[in-house]
C-alpha positions as CSV (number, residue, x, y, z in Angstrom):
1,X,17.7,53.7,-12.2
2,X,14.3,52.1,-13.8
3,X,16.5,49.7,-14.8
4,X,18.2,48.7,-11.1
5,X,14.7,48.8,-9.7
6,X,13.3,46.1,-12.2
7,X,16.1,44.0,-11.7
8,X,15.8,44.3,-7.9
9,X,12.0,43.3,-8.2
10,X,12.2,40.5,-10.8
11,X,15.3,39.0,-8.2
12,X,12.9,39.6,-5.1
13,X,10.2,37.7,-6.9
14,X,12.2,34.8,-7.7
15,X,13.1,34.9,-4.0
16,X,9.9,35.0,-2.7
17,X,8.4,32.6,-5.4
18,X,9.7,29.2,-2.0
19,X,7.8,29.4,1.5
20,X,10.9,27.4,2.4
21,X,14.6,26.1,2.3
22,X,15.5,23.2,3.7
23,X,19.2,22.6,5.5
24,X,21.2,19.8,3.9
25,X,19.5,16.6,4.1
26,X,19.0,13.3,1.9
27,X,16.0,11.6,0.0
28,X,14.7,9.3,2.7
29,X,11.6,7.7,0.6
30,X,10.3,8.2,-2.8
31,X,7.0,7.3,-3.6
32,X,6.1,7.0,-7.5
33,X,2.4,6.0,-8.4
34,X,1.8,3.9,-11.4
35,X,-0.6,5.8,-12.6
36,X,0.6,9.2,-13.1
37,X,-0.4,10.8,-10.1
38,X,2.0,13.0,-8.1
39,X,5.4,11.7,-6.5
40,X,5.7,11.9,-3.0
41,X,9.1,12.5,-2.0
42,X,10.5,12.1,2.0
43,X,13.5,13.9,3.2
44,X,15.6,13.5,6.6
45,X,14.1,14.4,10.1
46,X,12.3,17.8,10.3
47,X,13.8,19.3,6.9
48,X,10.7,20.9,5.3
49,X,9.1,22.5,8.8
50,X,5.3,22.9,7.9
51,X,5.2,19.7,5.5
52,X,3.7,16.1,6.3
53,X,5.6,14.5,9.3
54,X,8.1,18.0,8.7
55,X,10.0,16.2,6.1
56,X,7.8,15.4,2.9
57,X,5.6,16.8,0.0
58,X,4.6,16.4,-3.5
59,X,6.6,17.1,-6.9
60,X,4.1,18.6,-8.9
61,X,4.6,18.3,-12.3
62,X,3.8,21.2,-14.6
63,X,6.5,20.6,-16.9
64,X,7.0,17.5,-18.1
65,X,10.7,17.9,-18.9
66,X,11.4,20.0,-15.4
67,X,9.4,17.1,-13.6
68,X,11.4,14.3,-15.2
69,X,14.8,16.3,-14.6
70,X,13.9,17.3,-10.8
71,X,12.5,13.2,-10.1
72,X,15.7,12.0,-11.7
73,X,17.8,14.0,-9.6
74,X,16.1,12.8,-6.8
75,X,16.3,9.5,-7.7
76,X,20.0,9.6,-8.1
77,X,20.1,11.2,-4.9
78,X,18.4,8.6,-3.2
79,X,20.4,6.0,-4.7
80,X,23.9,7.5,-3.8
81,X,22.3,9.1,-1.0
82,X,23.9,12.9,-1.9
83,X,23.2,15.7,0.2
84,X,20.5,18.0,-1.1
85,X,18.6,21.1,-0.3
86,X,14.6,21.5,-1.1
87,X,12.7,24.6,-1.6
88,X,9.1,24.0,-1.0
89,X,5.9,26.1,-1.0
90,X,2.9,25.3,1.5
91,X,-0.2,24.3,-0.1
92,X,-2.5,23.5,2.7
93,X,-2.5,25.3,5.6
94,X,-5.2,23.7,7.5
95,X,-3.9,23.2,10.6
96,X,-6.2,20.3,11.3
97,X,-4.9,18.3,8.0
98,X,-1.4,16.2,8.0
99,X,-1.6,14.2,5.0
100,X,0.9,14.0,1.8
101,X,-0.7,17.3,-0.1
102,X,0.6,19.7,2.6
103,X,3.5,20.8,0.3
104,X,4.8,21.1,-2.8
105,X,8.8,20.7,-3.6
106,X,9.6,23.2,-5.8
107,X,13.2,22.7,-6.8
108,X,16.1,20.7,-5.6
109,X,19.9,21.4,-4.8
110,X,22.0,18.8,-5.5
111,X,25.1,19.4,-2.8
């Protein structure tokens, strides 16, 4: 039983880890600063509800290898313009800011 109830919290975490899901949509913009700042990555119309414009936020990059794996996939995303999903967490929830830093993409479904 300890057992069933550690695996239902650890799964309930991993849930809860995204403020949001996306539907399907398609990489719309990809912004990509030279000097090693944040990407900013735009999706289709009103797919991340909360973010800049409802469709944009920042890849953060903690990991280097994640990072580089998640902005490829975006990238070839963008490229063949493939469905994909975005699970996002808000990071500013000043209702009086709109700019770039309002979300962060957490990970990306390739569809």
């Amino acid at each position: 039983m300890k057992y069933l109830l550690l695996i239902g919290f650890v799964l309930s975490q991993a849930v809860s880890a995204y403020d949001g899901l996306s539907g399907v949509t398609t990489v719309e913009y990809i912004y990509s600063p030279v000097d090693g700042s944040l990407p900013y990555v735009q999706f289709g119309d009103n797919s991340m509800s909360g973010c800049h414009d409802n469709n944009g936020g920042y890849l953060p990059v903690t990991n280097v290898e994640g990072g580089e794996r998640t902005y490829s996939l975006l990238l070839a995303a963008y490229m063949s313009k493939s469905p994909v999903a975005v699970y996002y967490k808000y990071v500013n929830t000043d209702p009086n800011y709109n700019g770039w830093g309002k979300c962060h993409i957490l990970a990306v479904d390739l569809r």
